[in-house]
SERO-4910 file (N, C-alpha, C, O; in steps of 0.05 Angstrom, whole numbers):
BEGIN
 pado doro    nc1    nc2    nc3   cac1   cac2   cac3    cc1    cc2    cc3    oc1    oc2    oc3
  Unk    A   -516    -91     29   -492   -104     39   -477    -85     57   -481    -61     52
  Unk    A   -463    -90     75   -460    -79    103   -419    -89     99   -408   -111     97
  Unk    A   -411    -71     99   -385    -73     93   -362    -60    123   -367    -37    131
  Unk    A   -342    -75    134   -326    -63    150   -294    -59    138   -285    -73    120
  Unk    A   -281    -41    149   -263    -30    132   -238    -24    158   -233     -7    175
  Unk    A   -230    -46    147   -200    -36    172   -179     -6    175   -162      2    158
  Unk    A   -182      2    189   -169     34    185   -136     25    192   -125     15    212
  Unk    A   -126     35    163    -91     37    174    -78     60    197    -89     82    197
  Unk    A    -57     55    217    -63     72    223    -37     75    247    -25     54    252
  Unk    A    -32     94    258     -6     87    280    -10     89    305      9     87    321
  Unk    A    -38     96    315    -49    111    342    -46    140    337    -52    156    354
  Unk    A    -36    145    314    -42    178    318    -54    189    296    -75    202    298
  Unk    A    -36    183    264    -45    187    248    -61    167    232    -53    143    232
  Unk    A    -87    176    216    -92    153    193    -82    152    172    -73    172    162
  Unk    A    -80    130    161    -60    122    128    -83    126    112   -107    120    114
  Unk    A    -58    147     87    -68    150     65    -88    118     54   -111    121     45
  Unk    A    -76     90     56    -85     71     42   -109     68     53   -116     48     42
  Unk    A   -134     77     74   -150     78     86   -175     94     64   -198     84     63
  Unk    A   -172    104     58   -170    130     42   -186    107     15   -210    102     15
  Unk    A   -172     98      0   -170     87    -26   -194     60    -24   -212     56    -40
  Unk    A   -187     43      5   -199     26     14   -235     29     13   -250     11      5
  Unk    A   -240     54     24   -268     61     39   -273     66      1   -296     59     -4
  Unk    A   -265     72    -13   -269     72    -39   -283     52    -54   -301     53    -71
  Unk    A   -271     34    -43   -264      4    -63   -294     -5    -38   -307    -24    -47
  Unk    A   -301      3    -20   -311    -21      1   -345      1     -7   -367    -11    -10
  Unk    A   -341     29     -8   -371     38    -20   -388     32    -43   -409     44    -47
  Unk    A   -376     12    -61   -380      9    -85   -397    -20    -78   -413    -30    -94
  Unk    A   -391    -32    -49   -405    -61    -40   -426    -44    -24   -446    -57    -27
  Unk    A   -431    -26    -11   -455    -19      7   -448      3     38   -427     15     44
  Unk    A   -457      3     42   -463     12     68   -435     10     81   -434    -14     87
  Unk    A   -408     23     91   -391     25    104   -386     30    129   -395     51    139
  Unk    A   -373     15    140   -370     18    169   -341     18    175   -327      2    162
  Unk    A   -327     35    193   -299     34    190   -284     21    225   -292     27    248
  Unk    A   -268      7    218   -255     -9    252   -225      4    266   -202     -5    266
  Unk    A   -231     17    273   -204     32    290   -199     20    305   -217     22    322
  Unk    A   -170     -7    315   -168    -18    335   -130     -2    352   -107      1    343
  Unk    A   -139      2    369   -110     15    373   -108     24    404   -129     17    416
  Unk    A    -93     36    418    -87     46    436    -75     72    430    -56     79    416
  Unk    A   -102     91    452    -98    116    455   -108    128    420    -95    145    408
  Unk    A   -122    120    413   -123    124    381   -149    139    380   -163    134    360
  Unk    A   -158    156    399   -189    168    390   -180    188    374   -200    197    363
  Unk    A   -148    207    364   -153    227    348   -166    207    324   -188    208    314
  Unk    A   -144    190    318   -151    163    289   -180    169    284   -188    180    263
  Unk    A   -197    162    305   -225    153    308   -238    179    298   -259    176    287
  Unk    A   -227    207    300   -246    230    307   -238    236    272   -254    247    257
  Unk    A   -214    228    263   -200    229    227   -216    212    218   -232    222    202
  Unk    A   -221    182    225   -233    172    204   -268    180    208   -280    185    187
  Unk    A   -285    182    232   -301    191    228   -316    217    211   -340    221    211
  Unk    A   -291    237    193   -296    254    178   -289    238    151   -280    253    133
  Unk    A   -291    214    146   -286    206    119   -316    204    104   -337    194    112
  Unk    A   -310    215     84   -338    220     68   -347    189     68   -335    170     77
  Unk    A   -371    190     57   -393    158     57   -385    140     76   -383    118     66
  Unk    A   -379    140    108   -370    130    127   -397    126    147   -400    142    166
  Unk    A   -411    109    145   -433    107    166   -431    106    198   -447    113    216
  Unk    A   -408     94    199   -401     93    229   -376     79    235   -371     60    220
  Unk    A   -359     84    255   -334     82    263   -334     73    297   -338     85    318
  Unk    A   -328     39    290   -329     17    313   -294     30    329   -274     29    314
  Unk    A   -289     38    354   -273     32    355   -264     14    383   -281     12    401
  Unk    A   -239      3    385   -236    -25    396   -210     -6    410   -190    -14    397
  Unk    A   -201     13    429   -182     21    451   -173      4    470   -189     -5    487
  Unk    A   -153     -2    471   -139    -23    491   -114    -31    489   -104    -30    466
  Unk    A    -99    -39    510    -79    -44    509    -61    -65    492    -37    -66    488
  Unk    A    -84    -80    486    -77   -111    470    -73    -99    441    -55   -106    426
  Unk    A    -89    -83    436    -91    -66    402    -59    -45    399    -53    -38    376
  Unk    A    -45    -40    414    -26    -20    407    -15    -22    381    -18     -5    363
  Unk    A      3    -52    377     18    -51    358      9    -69    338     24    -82    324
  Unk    A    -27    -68    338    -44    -82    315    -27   -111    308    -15   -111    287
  Unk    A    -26   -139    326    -14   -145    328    -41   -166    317    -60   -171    332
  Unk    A    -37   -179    288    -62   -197    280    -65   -217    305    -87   -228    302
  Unk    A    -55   -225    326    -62   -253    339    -93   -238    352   -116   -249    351
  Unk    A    -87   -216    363   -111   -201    376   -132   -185    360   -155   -180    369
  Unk    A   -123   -177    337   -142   -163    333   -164   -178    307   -185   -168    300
  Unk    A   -151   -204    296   -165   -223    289   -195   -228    297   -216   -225    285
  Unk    A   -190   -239    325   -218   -241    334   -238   -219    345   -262   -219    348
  Unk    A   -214   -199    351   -245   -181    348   -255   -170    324   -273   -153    324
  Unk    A   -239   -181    292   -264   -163    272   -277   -193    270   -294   -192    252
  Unk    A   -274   -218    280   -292   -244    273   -319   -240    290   -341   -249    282
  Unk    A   -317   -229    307   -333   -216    328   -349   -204    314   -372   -210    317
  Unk    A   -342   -180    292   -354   -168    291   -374   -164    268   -390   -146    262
  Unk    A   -364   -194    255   -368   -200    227   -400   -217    227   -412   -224    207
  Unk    A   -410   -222    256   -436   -231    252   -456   -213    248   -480   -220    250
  Unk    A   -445   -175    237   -465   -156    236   -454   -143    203   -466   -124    192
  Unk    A   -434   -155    194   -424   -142    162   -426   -172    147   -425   -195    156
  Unk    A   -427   -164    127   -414   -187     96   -394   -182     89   -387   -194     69
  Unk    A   -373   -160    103   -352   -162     83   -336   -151     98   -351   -139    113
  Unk    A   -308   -146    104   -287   -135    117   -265   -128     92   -252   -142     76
  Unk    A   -268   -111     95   -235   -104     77   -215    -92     87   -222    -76    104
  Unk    A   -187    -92     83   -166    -84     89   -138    -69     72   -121    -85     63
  Unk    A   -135    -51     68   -117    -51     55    -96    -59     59    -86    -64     80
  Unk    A    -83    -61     29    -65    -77     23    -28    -68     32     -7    -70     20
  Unk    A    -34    -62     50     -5    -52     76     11    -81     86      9   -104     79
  Unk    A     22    -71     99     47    -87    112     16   -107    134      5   -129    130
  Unk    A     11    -82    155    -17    -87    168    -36   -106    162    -38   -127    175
  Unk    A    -49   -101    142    -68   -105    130    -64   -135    119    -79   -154    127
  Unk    A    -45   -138    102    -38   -171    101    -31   -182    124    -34   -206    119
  Unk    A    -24   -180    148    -20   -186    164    -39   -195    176    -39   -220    178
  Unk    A    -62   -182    187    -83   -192    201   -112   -212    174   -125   -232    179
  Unk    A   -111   -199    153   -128   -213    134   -129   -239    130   -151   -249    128
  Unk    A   -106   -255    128   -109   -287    126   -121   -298    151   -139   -314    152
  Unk    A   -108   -288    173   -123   -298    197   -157   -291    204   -174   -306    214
  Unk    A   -158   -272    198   -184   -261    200   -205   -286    178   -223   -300    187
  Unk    A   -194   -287    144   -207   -312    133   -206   -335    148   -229   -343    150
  Unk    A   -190   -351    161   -175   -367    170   -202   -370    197   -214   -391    198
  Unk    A   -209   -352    214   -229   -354    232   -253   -363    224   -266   -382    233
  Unk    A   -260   -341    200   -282   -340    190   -284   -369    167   -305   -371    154
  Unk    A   -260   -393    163   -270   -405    143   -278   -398    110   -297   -406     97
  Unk    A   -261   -383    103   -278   -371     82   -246   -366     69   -225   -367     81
  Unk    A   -252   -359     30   -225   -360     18   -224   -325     17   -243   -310     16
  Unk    A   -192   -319     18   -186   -285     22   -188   -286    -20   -186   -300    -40
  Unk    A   -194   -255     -5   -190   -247    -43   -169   -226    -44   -174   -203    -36
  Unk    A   -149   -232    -51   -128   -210    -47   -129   -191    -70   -143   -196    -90
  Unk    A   -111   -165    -69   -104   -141    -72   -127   -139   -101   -118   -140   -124
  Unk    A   -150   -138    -98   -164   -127   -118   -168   -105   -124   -170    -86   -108
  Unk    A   -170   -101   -153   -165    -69   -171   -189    -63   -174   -190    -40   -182
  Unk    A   -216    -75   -170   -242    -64   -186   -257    -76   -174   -248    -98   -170
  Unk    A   -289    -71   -159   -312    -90   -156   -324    -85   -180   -328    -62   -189
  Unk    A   -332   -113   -195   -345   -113   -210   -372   -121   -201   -389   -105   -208
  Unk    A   -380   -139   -189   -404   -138   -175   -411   -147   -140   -391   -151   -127
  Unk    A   -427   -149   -131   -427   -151   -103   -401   -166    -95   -381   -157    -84
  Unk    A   -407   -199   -106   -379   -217    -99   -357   -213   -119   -336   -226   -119
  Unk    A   -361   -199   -132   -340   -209   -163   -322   -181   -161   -329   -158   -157
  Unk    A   -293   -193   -167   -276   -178   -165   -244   -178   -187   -233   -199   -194
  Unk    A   -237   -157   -192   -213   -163   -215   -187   -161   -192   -188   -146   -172
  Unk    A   -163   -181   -199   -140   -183   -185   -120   -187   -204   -124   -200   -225
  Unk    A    -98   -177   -197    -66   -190   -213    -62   -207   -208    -62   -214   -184
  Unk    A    -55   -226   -233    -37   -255   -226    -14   -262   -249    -10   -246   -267
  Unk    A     -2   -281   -247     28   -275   -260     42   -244   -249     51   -237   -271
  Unk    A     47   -230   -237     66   -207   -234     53   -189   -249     63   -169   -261
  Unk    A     23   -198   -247      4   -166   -260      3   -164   -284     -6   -144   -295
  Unk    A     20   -198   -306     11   -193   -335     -9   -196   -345    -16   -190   -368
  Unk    A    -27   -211   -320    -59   -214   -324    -80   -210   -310    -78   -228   -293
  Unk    A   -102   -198   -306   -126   -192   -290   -138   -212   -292   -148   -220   -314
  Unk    A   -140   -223   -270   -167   -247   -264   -188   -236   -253   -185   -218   -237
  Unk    A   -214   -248   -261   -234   -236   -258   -248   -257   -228   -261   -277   -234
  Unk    A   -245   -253   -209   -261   -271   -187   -285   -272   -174   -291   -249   -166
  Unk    A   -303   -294   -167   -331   -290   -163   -327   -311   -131   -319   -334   -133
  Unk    A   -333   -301   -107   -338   -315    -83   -364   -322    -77   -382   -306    -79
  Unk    A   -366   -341    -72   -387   -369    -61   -386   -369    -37   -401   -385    -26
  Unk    A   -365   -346    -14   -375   -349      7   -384   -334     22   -381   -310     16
  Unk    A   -400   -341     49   -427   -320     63   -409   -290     55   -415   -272     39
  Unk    A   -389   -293     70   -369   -276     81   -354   -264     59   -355   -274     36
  Unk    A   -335   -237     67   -317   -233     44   -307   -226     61   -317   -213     80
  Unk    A   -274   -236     54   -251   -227     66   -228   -216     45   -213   -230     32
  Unk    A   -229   -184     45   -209   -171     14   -190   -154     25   -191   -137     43
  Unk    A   -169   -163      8   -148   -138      6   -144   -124    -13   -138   -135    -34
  Unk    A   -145    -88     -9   -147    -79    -31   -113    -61    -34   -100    -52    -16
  Unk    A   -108    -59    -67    -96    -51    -71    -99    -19    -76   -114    -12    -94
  Unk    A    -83      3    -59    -92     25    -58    -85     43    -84    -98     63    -90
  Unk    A    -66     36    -98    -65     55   -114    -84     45   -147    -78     55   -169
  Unk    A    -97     33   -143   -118     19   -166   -154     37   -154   -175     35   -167
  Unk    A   -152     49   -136   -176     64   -125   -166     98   -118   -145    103   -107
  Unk    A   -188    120   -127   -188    140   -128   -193    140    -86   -211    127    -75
  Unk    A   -173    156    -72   -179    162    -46   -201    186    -36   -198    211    -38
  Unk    A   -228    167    -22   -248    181     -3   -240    207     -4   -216    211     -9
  Unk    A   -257    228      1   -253    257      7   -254    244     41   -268    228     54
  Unk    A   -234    260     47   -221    258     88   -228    285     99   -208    297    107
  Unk    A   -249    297    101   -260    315    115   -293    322    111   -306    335    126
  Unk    A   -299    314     92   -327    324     88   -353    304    103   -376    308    109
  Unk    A   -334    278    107   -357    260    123   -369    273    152   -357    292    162
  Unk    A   -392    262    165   -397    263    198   -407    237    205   -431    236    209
  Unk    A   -389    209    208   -403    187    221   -403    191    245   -394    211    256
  Unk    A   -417    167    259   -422    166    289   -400    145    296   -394    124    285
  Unk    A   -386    160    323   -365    131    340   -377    116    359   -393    125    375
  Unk    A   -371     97    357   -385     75    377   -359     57    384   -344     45    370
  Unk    A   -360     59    406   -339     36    424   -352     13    423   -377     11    424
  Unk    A   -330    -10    418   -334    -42    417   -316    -43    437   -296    -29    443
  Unk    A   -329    -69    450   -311    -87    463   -299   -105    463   -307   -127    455
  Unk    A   -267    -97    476   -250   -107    470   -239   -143    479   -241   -154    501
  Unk    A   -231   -154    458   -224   -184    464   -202   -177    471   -188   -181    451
  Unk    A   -190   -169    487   -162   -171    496   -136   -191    484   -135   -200    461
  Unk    A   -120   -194    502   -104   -202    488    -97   -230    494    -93   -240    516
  Unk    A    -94   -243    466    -88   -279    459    -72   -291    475    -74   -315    481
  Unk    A    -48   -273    484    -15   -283    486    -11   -302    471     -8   -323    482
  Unk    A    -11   -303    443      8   -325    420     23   -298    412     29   -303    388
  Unk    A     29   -282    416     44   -264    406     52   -230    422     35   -214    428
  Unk    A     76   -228    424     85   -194    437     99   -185    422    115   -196    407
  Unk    A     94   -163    424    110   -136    406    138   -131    415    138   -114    433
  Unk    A    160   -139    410    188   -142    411    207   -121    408    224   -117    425
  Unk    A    203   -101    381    213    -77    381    206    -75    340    201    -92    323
  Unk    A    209    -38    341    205    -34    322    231    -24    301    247    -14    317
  Unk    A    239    -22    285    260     -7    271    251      5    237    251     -7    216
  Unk    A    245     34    244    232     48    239    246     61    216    262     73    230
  Unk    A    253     69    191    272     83    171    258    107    175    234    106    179
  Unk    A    274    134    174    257    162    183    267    177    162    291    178    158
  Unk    A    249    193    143    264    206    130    248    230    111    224    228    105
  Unk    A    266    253    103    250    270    108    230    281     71    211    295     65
  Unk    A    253    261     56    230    256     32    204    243     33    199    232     54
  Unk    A    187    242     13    153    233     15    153    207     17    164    202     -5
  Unk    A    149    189     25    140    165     34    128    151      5    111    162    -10
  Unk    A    140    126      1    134    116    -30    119    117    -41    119    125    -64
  Unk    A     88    107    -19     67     96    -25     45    126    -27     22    127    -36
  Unk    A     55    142    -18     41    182    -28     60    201    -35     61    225    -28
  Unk    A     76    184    -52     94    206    -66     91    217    -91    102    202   -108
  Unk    A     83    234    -98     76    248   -124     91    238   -153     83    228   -174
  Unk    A    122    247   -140    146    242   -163    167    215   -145    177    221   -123
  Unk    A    169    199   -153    195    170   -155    211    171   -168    206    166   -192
  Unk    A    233    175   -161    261    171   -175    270    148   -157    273    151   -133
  Unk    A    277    119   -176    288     94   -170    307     86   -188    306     90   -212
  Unk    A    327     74   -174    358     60   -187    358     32   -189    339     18   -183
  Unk    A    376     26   -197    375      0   -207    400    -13   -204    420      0   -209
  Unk    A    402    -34   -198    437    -53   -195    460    -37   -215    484    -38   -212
  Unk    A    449    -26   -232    476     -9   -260    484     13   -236    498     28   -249
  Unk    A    484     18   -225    486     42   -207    512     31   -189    528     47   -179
  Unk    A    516      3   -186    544     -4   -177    550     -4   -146    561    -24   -135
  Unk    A    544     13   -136    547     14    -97    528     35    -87    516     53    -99
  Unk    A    528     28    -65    508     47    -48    521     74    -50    505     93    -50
  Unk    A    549     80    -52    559    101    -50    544    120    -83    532    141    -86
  Unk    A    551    106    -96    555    116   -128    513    124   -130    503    141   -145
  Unk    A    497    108   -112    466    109   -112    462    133   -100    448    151   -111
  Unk    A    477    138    -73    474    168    -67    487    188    -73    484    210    -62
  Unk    A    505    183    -96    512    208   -121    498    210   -138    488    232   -142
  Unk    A    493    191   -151    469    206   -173    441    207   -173    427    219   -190
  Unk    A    431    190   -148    396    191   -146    384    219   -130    364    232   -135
  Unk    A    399    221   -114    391    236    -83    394    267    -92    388    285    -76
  Unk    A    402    272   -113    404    302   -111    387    308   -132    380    332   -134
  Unk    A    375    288   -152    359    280   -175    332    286   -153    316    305   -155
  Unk    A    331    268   -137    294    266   -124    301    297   -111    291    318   -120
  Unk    A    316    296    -94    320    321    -82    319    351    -96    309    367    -81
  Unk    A    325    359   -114    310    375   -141    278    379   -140    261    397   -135
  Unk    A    280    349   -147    243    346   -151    231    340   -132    213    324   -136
  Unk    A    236    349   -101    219    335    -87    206    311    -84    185    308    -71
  Unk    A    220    289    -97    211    262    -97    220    248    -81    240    252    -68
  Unk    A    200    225    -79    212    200    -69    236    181    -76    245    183    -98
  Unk    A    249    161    -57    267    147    -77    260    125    -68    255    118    -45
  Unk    A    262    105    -98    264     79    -99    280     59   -106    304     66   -108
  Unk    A    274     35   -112    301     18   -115    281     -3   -131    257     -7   -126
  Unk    A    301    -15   -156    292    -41   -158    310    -56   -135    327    -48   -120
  Unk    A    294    -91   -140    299   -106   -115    338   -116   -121    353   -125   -104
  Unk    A    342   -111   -142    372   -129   -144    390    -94   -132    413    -99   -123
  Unk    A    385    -73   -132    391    -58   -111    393    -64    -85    414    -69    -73
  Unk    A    371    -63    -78    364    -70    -52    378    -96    -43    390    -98    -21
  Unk    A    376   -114    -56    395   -133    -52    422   -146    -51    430   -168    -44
  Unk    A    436   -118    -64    468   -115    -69    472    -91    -51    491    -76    -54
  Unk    A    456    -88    -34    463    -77    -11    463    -46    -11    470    -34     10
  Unk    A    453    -31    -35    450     -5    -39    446     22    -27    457     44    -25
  Unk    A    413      0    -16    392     11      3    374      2     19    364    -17      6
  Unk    A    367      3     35    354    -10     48    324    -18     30    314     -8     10
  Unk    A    314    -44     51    292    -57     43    274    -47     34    262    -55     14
  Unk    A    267    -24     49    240     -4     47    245     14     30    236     35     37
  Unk    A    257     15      9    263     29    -15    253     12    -43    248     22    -64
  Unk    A    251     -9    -39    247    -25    -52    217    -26    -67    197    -28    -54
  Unk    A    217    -23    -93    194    -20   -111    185    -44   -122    199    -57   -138
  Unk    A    169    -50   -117    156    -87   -145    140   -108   -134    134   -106   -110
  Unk    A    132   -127   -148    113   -147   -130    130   -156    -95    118   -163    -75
  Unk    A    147   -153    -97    153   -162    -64    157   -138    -53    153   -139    -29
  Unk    A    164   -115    -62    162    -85    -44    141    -75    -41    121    -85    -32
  Unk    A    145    -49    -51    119    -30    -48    100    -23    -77    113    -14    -96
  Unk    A     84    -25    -80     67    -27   -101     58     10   -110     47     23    -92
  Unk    A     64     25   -138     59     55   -129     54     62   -156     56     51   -178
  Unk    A     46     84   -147     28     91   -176     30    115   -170     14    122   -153
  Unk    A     52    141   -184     54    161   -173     46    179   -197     29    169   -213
  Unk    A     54    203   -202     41    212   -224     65    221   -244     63    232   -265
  Unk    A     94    210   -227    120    205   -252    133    198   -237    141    209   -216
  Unk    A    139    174   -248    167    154   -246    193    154   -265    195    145   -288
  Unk    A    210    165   -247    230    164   -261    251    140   -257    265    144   -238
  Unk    A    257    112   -272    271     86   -266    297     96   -284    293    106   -306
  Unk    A    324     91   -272    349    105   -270    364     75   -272    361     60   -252
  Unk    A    380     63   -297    393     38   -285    374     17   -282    389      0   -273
  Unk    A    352      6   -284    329    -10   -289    327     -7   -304    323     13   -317
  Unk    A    331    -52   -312    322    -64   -331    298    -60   -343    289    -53   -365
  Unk    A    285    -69   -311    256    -71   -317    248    -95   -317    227    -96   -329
  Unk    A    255   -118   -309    248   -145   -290    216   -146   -291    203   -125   -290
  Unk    A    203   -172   -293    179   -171   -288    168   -160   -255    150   -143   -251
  Unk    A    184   -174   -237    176   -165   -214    176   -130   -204    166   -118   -185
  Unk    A    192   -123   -225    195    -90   -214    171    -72   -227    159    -52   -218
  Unk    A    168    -92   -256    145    -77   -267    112    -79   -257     95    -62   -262
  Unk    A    110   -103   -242     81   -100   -226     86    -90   -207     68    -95   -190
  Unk    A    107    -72   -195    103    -46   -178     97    -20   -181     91     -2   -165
  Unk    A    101    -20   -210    104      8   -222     88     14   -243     84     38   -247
  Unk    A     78     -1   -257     75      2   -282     48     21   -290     42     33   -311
  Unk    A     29     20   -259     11     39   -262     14     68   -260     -4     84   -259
  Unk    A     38     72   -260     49    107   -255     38    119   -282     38    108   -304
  Unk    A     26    147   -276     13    160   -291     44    162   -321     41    152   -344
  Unk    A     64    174   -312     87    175   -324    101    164   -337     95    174   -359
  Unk    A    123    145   -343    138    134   -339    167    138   -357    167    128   -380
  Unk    A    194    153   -347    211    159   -350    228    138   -348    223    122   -330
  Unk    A    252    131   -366    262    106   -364    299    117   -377    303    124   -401
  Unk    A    312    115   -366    343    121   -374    363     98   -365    371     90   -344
  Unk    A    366     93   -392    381     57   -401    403     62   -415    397     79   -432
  Unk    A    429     55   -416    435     43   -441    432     28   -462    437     32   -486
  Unk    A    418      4   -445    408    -16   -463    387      1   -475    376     18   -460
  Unk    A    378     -1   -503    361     -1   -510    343    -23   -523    322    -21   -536
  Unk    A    359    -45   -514    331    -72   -512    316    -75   -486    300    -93   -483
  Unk    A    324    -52   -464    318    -64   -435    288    -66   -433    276    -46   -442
  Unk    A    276    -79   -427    247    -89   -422    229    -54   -411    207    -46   -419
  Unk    A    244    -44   -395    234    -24   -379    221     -4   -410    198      3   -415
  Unk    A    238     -1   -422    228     15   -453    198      8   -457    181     26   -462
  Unk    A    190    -21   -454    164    -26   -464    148    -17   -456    128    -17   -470
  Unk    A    145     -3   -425    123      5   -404    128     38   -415    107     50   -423
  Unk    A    152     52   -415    158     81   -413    146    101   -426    148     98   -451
  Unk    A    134    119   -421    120    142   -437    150    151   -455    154    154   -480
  Unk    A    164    155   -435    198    168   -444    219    156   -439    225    147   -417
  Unk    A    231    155   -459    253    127   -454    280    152   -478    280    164   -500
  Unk    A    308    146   -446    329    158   -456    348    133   -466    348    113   -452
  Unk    A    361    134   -483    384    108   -489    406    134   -476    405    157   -483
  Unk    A    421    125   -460    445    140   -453    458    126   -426    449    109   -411
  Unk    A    483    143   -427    503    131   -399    490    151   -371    495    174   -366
  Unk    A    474    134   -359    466    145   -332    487    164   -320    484    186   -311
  Unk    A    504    153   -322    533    168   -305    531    201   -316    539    221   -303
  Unk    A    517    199   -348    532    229   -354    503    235   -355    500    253   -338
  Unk    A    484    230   -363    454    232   -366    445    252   -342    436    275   -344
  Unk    A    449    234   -313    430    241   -293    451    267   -288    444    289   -297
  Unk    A    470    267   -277    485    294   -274    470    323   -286    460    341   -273
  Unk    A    472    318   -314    459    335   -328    434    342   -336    425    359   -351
  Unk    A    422    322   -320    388    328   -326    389    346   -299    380    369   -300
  Unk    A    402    333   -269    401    352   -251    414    378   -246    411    398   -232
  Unk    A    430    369   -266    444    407   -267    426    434   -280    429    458   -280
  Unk    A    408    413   -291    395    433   -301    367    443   -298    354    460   -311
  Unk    A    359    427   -275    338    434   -262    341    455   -243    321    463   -231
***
């Protein structure tokens, strides 16, 4: 089985979720990786050192810059009369171009799967991740999105595939790139952050969130997150946001500050190697997932766990 593997990616650097992907996609056969982008041959020259990487298609052009699914759809349908399977991780990206890509090809997507169990057969979350479904496809094709932090990430230097330029389908016009708005910042990025420290609506205002979270991650070098009723009382911005509609992470300690613990927050998190939990409540749902669970007043709690680091 002959597998293609969408590379995440910005034209300069490759994404960690690339990484986790080529994982999940060696376990079906033979890998092939698709760099579509502008000006992107460092990308091409990174992913061509990914271990078990047979070869690296890439697609340079102007239509590919801002991986914009209307264009880059048809060129992996293109390219799908030489693989059985395309996968994508499970990014902003990645869902983005995948339905259309099934959608060409006629065929049903298998989203954010945790495990190949056999060639077609695959395990996925459903209900908010209280249950693993086990799925088996009937069709020629496979169109998957994988979830990256459910896969150990490729060794990224020890590979030597071969690059080969494809040609490019240019561009559709059903769609232009309008502008970007970018959050910059100089903690670790959610989705490869070691340590997460996330707040929760008990935290009261955005002001009172950057008193007691930010000097907490900032200690530990962590990331910060948010449940969504944060994020949605205006706290923090969107992209802070942890759970089935945010960012999905699995770090190796989570610390949840002020979280309940909501179903939706907990199929974002719940695979964290860790899990630190500081509530008042001590009926709060979040207790049930936590390795370590504090009953106390956040207000006086977090102060003093950071004072004393």
């Amino acid at each position: 089985m002959k597998t293609l593997v969408y590379v995440d990616h910005d034209n300069a650097h490759l994404g960690d979720a690339t990484l986790a992907t080529v994982t999940a996609a060696s376990k079906l056969g033979e890998v092939h990786l698709l760099v579509a982008g502008a000006g992107c041959s460092a990308v091409a020259e990174a992913a061509s050192k990914i271990a078990g990487v047979g070869k690296v298609h890439v697609a340079d052009d102007a239509a590919y810059e801002h991986q914009l699914a209307e264009n880059v759809a048809p060129l992996i349908k293109g390219l799908m009369d030489h693989h059985d399977a395309v996968l994508f991780p499970a990014t902003t990206t990645g869902k983005n171009i995948a339905p259309r890509v099934a959608a060409l090809l006629d065929v049903m997507q298998i989203s954010d799967i945790l495990s190949v169990e056999g060639e077609k057969s695959f395990t996925r979350p459903i209900y908010a991740g209280n249950a693993i479904a086990t799925v088996e496809s009937t069709d020629a094709k496979l169109v998957i999105t994988v979830r990256g932090t459910a896969f150990d990430k490729a060794e990224a230097t020890s590979g030597s595939a071969e690059i080969e330029a494809v040609a490019s389908t240019g561009d559709t016009g059903k769609s232009s790139f309008v502008s970007a708005e970018l959050a910059e910042s100089e903690r670790p990025e959610l989705t490869s952050a070691k340590i997460i420290v996330s707040g929760g609506r008990a935290l009261k205002d955005g002001e009172t969130f950057e008193q007691i979270i930010m000097p907490l991650a900032d200690r530990l070098g962590a990331g910060v997150g948010a449940s969504r009723a944060a994020v949605d009382a205006g706290y923090v911005p969107n992209d802070y946001q942890v759970g089935q509609t945010g960012k999905i992470v699995a770090p190796e300690v989570y610390i949840a500050i002020g979280i309940s613990g909501a179903i939706q927050h907990l199929a974002g998190m719940k695979d964290s190697k860790t899990i630190i939990a500081i509530n008042k409540d001590e009926d709060a749902p979040i207790f049930q997932v936590a390795d370590i669970g504090l009953v106390a007043d956040l207000y006086k709690a977090v102060p003093e766990l950071t004072g004393k680091l």
